[in-house]
N, C-alpha and C positions, 0 to 999 in steps of 0.2 A: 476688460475681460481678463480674467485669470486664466493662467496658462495651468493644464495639467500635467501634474507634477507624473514624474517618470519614475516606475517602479524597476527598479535591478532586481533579477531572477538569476540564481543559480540550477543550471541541471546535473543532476547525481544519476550514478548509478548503481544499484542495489548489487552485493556482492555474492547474494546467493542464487535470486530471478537470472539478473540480468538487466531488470526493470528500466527505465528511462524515466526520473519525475523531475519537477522543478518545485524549488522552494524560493521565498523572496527573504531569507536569512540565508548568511552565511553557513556552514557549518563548521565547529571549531577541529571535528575528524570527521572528516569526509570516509574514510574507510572502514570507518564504522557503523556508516549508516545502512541500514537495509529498511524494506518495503515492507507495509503491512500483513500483504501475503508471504514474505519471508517471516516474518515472525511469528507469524501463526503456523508454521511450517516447524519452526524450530519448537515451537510449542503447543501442541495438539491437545495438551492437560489443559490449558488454559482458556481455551476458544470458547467465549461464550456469544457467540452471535446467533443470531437467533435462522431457527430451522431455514426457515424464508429466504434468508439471504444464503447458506448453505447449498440450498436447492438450487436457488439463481447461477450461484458459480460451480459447479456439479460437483460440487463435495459429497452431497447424499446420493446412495440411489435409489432409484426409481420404485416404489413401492409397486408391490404385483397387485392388479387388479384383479377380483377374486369374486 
């Protein structure tokens, strides 16, 4: 039987959240990494993710029922 092979995980921390994530590469600057919600943070022109997933994370709000 083959033995499973052992995966090394690095964890970062996002410099803008705070965030905690693991990646299984290295990173060549660590201090330049930030999280997806920090980029989208620093970048609000560019967010195209769709209503749906906006709604999920309470970026939209709540449309008035009428």
């Amino acid at each position: 039987m083959r033995r499973k092979r052992e995966r090394v995980t690095y964890d970062y921390e996002c410099t803008l959240t705070g965030q905690t994530y693991t990646r299984t590469e290295k990173a060549q600057n660590p201090k330049e990494l930030i999280s997806v919600k920090g980029w989208y943070e620093m970048n609000p022109d560019k967010d195209d993710r769709p209503a749906v997933i906006k709604k999920k994370l309470g970026l939209l709000k709540e449309e008035s029922q009428g």
